[in-house]
Residue frames as qw, qx, qy, qz and C-alpha x, y, z in Angstrom:
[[0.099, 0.886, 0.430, 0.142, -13.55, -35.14, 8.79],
 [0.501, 0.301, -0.023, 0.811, -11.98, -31.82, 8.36],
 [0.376, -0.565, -0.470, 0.564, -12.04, -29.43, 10.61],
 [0.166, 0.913, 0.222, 0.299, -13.68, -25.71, 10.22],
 [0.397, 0.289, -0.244, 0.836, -11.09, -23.00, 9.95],
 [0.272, -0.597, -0.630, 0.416, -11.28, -21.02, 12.81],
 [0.042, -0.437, 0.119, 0.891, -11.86, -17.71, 10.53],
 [0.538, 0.540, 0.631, 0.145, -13.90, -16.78, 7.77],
 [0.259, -0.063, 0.352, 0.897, -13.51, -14.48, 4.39],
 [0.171, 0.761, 0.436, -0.449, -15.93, -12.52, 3.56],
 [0.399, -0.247, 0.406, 0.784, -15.73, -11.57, 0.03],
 [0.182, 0.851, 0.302, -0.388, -16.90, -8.43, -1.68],
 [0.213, -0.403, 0.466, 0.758, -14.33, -7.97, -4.72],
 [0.718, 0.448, 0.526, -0.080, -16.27, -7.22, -7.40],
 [0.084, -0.607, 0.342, 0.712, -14.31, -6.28, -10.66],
 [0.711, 0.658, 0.048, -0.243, -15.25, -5.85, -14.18],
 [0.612, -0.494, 0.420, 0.453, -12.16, -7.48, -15.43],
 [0.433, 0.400, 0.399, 0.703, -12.57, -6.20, -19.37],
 [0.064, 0.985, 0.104, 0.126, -13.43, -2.77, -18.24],
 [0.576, -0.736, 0.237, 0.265, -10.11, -3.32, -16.27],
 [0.527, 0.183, 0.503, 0.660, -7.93, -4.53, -19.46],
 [0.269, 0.849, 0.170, 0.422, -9.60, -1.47, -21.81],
 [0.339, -0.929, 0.129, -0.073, -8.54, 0.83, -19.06],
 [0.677, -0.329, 0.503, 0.425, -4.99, -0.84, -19.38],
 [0.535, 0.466, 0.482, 0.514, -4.92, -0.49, -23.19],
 [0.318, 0.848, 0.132, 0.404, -5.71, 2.97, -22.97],
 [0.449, -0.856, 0.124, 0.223, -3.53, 4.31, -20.20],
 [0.767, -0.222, 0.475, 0.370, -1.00, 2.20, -22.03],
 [0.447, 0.551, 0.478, 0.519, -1.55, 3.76, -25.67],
 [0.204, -0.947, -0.179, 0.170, -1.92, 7.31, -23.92],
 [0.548, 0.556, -0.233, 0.580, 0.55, 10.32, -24.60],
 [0.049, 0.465, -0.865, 0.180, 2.55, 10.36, -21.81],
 [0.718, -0.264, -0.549, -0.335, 1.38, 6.78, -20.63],
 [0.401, -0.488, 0.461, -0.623, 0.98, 5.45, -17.43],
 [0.689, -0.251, -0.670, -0.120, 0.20, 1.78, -15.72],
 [0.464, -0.741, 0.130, -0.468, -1.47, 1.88, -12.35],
 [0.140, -0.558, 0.774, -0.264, 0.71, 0.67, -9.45],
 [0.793, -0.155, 0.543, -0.229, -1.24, -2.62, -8.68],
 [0.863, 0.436, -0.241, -0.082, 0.20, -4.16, -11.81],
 [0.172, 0.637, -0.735, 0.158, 3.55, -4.46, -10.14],
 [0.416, -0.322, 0.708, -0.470, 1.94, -7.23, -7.76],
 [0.908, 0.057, -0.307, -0.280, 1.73, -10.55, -9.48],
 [0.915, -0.353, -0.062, 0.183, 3.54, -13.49, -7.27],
 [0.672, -0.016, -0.061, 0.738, 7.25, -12.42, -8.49],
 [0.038, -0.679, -0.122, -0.723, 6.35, -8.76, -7.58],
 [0.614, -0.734, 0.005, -0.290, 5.08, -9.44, -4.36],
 [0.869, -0.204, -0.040, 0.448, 8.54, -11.50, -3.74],
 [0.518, 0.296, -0.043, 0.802, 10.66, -8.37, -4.90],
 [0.339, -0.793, -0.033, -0.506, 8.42, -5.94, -2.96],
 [0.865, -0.418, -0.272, -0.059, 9.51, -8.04, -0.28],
 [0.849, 0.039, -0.061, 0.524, 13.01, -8.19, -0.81],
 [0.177, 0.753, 0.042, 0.632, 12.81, -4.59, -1.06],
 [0.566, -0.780, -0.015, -0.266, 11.91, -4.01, 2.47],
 [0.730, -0.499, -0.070, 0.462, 15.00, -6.01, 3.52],
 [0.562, 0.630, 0.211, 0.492, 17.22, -3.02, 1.82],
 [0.452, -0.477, -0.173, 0.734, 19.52, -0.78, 3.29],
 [0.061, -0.019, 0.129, 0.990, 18.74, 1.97, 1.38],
 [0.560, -0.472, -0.510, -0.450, 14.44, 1.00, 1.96],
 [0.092, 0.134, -0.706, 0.689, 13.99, 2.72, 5.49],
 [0.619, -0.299, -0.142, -0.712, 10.29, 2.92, 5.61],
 [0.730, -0.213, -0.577, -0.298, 9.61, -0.26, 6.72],
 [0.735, -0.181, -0.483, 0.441, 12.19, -0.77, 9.24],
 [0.224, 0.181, -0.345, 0.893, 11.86, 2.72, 10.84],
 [0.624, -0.388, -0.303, -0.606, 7.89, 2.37, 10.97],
 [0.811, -0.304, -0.490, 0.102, 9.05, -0.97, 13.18],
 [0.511, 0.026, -0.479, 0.713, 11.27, 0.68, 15.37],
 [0.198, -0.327, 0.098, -0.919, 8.83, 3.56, 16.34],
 [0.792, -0.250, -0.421, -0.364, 6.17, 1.00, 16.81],
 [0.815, -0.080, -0.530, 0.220, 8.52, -0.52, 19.35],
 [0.199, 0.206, -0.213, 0.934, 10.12, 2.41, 20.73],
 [0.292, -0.143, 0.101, -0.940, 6.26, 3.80, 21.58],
 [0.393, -0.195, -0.833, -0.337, 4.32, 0.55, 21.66],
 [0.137, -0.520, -0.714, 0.449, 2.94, 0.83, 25.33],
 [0.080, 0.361, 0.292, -0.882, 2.04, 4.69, 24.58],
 [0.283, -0.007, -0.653, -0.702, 0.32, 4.05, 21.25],
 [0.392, -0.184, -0.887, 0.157, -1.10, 1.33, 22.72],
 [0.122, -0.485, -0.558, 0.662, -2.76, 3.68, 25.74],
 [0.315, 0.282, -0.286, -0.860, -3.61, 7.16, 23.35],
 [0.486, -0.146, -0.744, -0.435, -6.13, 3.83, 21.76],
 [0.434, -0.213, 0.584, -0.652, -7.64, 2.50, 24.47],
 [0.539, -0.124, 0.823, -0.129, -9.78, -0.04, 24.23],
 [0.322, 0.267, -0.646, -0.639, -9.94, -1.38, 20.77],
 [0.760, 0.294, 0.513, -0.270, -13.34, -4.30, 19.86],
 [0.805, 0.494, 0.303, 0.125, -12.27, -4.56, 16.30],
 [0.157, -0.686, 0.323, 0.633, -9.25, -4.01, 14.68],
 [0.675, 0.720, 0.159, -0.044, -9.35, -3.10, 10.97],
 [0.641, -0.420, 0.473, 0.434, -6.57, -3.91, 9.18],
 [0.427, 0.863, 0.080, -0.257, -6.35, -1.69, 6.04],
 [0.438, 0.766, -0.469, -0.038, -3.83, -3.49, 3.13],
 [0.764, -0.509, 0.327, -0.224, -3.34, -6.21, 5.10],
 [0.306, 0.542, -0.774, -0.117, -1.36, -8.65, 2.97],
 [0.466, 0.243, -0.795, 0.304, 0.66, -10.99, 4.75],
 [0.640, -0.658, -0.275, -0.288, -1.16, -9.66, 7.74],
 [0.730, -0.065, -0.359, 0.579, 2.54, -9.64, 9.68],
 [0.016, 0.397, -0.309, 0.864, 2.60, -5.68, 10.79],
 [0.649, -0.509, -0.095, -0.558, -0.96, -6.59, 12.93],
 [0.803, -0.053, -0.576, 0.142, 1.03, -9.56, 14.48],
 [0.298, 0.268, -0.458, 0.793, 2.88, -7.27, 16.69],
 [0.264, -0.277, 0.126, -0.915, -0.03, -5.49, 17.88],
 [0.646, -0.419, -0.456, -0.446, -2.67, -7.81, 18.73],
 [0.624, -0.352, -0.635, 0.288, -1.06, -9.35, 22.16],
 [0.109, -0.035, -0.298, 0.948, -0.94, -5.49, 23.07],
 [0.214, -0.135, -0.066, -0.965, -4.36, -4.76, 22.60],
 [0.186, 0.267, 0.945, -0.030, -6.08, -8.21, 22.47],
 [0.429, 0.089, -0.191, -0.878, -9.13, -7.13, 20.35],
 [0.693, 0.191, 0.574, -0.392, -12.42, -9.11, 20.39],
 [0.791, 0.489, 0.354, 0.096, -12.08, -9.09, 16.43],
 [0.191, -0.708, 0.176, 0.657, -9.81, -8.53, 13.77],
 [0.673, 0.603, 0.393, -0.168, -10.62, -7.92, 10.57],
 [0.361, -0.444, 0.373, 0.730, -8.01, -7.86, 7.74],
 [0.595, 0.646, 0.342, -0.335, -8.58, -6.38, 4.67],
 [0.126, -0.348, 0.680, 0.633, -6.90, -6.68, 0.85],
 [0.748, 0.413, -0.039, -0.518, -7.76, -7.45, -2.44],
 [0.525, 0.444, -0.716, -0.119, -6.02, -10.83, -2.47],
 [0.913, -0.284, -0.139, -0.256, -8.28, -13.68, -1.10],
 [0.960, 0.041, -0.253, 0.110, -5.58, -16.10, -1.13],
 [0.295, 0.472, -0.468, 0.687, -3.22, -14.02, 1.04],
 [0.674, -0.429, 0.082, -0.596, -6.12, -13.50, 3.46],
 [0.911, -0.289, 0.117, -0.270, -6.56, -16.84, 4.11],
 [0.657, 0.313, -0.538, 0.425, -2.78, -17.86, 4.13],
 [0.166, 0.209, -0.564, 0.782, -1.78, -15.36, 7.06],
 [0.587, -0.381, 0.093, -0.709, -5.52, -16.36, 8.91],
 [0.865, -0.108, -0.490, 0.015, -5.08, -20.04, 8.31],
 [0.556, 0.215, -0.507, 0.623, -1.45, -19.21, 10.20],
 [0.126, -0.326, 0.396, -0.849, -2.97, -16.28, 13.01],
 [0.685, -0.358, -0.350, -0.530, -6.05, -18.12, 14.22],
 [0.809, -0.285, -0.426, 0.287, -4.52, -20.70, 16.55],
 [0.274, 0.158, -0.354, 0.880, -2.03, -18.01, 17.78],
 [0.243, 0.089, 0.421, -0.869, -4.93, -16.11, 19.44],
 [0.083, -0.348, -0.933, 0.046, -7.74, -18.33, 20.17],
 [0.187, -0.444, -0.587, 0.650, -9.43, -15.07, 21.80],
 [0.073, 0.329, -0.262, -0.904, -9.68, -13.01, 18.53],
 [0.664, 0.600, 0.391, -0.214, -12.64, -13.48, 15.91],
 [0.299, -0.352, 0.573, 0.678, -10.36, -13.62, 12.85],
 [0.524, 0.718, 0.377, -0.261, -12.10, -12.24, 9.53],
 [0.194, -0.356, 0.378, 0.833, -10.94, -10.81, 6.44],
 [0.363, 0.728, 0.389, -0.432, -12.51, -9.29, 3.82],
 [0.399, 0.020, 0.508, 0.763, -11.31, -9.44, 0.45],
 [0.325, 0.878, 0.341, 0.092, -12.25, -5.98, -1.85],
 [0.583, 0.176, 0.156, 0.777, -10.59, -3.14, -3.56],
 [0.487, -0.625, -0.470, 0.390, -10.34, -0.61, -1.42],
 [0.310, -0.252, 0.265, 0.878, -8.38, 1.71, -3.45],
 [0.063, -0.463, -0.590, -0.659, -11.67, 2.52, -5.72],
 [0.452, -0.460, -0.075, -0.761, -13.93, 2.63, -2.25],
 [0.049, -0.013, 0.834, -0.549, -13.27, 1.89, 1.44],
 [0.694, -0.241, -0.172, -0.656, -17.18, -0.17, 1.86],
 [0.054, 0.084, -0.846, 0.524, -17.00, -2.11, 5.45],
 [0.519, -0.374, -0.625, -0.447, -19.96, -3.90, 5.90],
 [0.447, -0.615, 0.112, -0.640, -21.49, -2.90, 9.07],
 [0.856, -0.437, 0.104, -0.258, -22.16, -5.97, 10.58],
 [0.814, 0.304, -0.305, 0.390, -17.97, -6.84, 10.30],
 [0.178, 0.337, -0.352, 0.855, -17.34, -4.05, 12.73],
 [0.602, -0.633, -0.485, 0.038, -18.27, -4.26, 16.76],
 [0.469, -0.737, -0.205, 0.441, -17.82, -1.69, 19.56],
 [0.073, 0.902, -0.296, -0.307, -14.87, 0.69, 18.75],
 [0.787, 0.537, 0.303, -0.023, -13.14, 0.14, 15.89],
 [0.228, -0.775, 0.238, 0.539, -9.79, 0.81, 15.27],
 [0.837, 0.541, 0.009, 0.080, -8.46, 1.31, 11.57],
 [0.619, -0.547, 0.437, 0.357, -4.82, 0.33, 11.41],
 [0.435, 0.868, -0.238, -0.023, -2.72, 1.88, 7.67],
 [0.390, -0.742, 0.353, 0.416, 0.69, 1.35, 8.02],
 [0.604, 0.165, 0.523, 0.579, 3.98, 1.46, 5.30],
 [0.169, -0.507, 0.374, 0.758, 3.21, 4.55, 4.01],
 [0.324, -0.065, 0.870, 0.367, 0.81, 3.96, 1.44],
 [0.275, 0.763, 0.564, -0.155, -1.12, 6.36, 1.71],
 [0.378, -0.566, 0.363, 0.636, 1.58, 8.12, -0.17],
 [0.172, 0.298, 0.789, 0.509, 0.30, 6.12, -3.88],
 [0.071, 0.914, 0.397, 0.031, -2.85, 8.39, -3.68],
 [0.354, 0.397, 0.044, 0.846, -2.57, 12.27, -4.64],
 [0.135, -0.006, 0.608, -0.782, -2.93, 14.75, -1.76],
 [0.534, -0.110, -0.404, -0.734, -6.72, 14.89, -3.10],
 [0.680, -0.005, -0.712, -0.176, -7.17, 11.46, -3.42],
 [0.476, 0.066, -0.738, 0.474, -5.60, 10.73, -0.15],
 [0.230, -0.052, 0.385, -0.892, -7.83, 13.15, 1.96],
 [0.693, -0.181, -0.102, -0.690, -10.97, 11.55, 0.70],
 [0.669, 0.097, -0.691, 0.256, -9.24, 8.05, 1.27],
 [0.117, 0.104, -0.607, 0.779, -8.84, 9.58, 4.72],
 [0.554, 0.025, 0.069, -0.829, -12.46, 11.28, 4.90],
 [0.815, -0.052, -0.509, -0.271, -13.58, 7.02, 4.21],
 [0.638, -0.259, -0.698, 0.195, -12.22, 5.16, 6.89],
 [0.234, -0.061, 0.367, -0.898, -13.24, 8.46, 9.29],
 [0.761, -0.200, -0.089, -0.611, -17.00, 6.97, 8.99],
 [0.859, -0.150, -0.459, -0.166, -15.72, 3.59, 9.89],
 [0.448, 0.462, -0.402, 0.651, -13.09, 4.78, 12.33],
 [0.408, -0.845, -0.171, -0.301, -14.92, 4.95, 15.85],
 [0.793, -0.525, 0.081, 0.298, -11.74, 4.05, 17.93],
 [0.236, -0.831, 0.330, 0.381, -9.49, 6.13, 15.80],
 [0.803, 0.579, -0.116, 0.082, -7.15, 5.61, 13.00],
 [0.424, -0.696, 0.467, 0.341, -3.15, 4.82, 13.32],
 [0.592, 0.789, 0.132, -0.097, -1.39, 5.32, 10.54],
 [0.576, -0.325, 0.275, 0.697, 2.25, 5.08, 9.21],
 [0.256, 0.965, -0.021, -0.059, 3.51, 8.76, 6.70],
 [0.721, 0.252, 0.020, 0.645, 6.92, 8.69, 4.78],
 [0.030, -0.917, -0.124, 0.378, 8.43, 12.28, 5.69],
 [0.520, 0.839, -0.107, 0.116, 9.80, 14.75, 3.54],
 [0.644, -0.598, 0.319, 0.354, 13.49, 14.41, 3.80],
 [0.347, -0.470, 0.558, 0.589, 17.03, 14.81, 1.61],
 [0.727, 0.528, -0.181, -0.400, 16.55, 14.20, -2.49],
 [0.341, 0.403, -0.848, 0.046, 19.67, 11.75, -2.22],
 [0.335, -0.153, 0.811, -0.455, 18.07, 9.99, 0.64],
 [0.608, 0.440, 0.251, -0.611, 14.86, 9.68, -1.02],
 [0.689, 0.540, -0.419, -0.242, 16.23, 8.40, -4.96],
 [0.045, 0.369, -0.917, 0.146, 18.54, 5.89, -2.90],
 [0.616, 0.059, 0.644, -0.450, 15.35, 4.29, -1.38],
 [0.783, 0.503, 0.221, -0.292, 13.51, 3.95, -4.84],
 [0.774, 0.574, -0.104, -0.247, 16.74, 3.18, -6.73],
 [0.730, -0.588, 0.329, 0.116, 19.05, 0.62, -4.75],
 [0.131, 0.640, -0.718, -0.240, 22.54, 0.13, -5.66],
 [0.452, -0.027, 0.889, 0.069, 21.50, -4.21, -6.10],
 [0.104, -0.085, -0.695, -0.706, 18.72, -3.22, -8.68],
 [0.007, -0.461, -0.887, 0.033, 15.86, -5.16, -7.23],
 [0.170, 0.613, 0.380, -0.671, 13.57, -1.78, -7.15],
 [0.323, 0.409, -0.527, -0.671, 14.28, -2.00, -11.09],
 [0.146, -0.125, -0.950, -0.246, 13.52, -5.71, -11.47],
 [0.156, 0.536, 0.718, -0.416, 10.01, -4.72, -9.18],
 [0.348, 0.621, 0.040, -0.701, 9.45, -1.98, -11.60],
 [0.171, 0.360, -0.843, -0.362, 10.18, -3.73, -14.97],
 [0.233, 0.326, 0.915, -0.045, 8.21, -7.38, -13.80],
 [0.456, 0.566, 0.436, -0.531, 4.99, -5.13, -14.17],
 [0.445, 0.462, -0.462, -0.613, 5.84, -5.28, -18.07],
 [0.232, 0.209, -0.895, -0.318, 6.13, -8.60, -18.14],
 [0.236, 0.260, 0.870, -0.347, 3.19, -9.17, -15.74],
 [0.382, 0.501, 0.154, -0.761, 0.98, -6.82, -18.29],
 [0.298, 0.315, -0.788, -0.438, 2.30, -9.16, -21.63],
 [0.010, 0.360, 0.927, -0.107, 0.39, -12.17, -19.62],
 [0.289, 0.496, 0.546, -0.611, -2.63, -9.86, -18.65],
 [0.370, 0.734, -0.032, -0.569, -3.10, -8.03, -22.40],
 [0.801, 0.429, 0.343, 0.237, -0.98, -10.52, -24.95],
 [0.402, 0.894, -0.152, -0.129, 1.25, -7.35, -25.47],
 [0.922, 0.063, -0.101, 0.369, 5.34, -7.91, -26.27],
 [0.085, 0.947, -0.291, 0.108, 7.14, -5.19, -24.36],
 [0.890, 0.147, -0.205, 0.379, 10.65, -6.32, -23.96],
 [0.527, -0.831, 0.044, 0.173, 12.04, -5.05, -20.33],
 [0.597, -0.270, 0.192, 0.731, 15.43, -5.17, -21.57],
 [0.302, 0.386, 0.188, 0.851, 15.09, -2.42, -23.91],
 [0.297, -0.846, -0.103, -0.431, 13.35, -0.09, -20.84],
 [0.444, 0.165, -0.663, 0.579, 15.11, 1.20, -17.82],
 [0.346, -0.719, -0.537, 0.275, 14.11, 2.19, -13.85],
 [0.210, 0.438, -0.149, 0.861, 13.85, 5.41, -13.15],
 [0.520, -0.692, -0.478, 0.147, 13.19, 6.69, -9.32],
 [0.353, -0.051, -0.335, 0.872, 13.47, 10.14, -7.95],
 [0.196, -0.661, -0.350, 0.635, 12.54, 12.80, -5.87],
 [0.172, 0.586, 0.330, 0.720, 10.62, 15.33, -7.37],
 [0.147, -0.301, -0.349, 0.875, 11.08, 18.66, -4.59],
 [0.325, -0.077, -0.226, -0.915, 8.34, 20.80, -6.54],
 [0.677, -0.216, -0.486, -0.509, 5.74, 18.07, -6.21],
 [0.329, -0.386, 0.795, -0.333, 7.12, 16.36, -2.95],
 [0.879, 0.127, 0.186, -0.420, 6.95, 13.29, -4.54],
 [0.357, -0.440, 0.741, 0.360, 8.63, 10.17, -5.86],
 [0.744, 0.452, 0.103, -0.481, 7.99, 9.20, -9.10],
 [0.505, 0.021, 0.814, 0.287, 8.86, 5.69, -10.79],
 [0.460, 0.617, -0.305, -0.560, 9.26, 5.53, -14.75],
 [0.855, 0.251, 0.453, 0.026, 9.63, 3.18, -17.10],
 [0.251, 0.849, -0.190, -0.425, 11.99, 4.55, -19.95],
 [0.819, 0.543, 0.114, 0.146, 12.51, 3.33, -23.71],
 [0.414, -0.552, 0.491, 0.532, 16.53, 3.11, -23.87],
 [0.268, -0.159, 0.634, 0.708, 15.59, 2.73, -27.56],
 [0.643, 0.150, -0.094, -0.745, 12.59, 3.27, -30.11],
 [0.080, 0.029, 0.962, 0.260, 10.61, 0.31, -30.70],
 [0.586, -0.174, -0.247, -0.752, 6.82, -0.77, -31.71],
 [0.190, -0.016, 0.805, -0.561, 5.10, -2.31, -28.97],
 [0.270, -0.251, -0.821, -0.436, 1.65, -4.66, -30.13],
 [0.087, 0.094, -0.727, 0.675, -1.04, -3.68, -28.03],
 [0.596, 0.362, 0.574, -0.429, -4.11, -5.26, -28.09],
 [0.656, 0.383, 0.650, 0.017, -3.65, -5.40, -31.86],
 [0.026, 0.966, 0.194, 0.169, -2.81, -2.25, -32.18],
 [0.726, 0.047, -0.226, 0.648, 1.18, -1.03, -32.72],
 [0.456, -0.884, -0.034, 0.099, 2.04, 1.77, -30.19],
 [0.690, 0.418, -0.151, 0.572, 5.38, 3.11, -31.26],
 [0.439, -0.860, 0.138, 0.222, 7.40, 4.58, -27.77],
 [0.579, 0.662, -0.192, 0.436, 10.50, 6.66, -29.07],
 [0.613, -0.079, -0.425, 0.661, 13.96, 6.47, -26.84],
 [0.115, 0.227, -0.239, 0.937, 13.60, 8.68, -23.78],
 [0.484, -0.346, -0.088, -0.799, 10.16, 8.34, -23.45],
 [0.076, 0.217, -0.904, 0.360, 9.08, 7.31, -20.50],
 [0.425, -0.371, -0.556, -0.611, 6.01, 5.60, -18.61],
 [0.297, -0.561, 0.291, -0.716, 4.60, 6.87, -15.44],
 [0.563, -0.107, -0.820, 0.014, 4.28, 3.67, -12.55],
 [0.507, -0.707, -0.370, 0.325, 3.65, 5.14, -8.99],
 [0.037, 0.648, -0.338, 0.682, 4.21, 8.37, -7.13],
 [0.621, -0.462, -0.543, 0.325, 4.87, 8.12, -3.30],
 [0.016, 0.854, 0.086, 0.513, 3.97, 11.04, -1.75],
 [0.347, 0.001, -0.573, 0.742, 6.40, 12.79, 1.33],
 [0.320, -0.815, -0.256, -0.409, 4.79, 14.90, 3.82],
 [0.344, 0.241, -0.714, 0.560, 5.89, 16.72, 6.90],
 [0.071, -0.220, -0.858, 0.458, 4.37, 16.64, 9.99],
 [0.307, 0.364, 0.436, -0.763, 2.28, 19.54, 9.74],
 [0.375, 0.246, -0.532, -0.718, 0.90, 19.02, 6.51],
 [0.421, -0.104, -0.884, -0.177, -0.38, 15.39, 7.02],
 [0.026, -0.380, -0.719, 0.582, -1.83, 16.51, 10.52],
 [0.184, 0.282, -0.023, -0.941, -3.47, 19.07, 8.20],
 [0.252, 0.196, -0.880, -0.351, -5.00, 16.52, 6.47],
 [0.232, -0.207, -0.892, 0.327, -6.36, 14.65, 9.10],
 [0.059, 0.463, 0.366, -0.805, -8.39, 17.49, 10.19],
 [0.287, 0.155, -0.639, -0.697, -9.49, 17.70, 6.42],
 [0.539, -0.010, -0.662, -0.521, -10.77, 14.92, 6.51],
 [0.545, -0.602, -0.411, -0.416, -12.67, 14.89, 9.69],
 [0.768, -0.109, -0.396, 0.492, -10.32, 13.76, 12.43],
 [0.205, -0.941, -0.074, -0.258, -10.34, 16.44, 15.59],
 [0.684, -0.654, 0.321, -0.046, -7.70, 14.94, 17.86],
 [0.659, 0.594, -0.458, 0.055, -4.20, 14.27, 16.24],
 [0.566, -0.742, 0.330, 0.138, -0.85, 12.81, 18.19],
 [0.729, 0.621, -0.283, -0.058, 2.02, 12.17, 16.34],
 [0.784, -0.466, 0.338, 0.234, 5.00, 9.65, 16.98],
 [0.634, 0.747, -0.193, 0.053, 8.61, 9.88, 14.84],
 [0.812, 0.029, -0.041, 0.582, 12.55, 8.36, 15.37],
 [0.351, -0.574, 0.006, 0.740, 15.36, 10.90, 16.57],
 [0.256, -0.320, 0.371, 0.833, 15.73, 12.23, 12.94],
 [0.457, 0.494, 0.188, -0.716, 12.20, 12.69, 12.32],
 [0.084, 0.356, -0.659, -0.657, 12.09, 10.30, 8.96],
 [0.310, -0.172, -0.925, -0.139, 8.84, 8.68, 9.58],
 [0.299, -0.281, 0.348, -0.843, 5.85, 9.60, 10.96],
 [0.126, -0.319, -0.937, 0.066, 3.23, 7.30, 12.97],
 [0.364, -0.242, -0.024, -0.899, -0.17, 9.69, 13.48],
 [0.062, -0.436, -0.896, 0.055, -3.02, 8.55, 15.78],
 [0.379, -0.138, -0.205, -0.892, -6.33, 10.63, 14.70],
 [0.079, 0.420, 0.879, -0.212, -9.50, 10.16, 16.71]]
């Protein structure tokens, strides 16, 4: 007899998945177009996202860790005692790994919109900590943070990191903020890209090995499976930089030649130069993003950052 996992999924995605294609078709037929960032993440996406992170010119990740480490006992204390940690974008579930033998929570709850990740990196964290309630919750969070009450005990901490709240526009990103304030009783910790050089910045998003092109690119070929269309990555290139007016990066897509593109049935003719919009990743500096916070409900900032200030960690209660 097989033995019950010692976690469970909980699983609230609900998506309309032809309202989701139309809404592809037209972004895609649109003048300037546009395809929304989660297209980059089919299996060889999520392997080049990866690969990204190991990247000497891709400091987010590895300067988030080093602050984390650098400040772990004080983070760690500024929280206090955490009953549930909420694990917002969880994935892999590998940034919470660090944290749990520092806080030991009673539960942790990871959230994403990819079941079968969930219950990879639970199958794998359960035994490690016998002491935790291991959950996850599979929904798409990026439409509407909706945490079923009875998933969330005592204080509650909600745990962001990577910088990702960066894909949302300031707007966006305050109400994003102003959502996991109601679920947020133990506070929120958060990782913030800061504003920094324009060379620093276009090196991250457009390494000198490629692989931030091949991650931008797959999402054509992952969109030809989703829609039947026939773009043909080799005639498009990457484009990543720093836009200073907008403090933002912005990834393109860009027709090194004309061609007609089938889409849905329906030819779509993109003429050389033109380009198509994939992600922005907003910067921010300190005060601004603490401004934010306070936006969006948060009374009590503290903020945590590396000698040269290129990363920011924020706890908001």
């Amino acid at each position: 007899m097989m033995a019950e996992p010692a976690y469970r999924i909980v699983d609230r995605l609900r998506i309309d998945e032809a309202a989701e294609i139309n809404q592809l078709i037209r972004d895609l037929r649109a003048t300037p177009a546009t395809i929304e960032p989660k297209y980059f993440y089919d299996e060889l996406g999520c392997a080049l996202y990866g690969a990204i992170c190991q990247l000497d010119e891709y400091y987010p990740t590895r300067t988030e860790r080093a602050i984390f480490q650098a400040n772990r006992a004080e983070i760690a204390a500024a929280m206090g005692q955490v009953d549930t940690f909420v694990d917002v974008g969880a994935g892999d579930c590998c940034k919470a790994l660090s944290w749990l033998p520092y806080i030991e929570p009673k539960r942790y709850l990871a959230i994403d919109i990819a079941a079968p990740s969930l219950d990879t990196a639970l199958t794998k964290m359960a035994p490690e900590f016998p002491g935790t309630e291991m959950l996850g919750l599979a929904t798409d969070f990026s439409k509407k943070l909706d945490i079923p009450p009875e998933l969330l005990a005592g204080r509650s901490l909600l745990f962001y990191p990577g910088s990702s709240i960066g894909n949302f526009t300031p707007d966006r990103a305050v109400d994003f903020l102003s959502q996991m304030r109601r679920y947020a009783t133990g506070g929120l910790l958060i990782g913030v890209d800061a504003k920094k050089s324009k060379a620093r910045l276009d090196a991250a998003y457009d390494d000198a090995l490629g692989v931030t092109s091949a991650f931008n690119l797959n999402a054509l070929r992952h969109i030809n499976r989703v829609i039947g269309s026939n773009f043909d990555e080799k005639k498009w290139r990457h484009i990543g930089q720093y836009n200073e007016v907008h403090g933002r990066i912005e990834m393109h897509l860009e027709a090194t030649e004309s061609q007609d593109v089938d889409i849905d049935g329906m030819v779509r003719r993109y003429e050389q130069g033109e380009r198509i919009h994939s992600e922005n990743s907003y910067k921010y500096s300190e005060a601004e993003f603490s401004a934010m916070l306070r936006q969006a409900g948060f009374a009590d900032v503290t903020v945590w950052t590396n000698e040269a200030k290129a990363f920011w960690v924020f706890y908001a209660v």
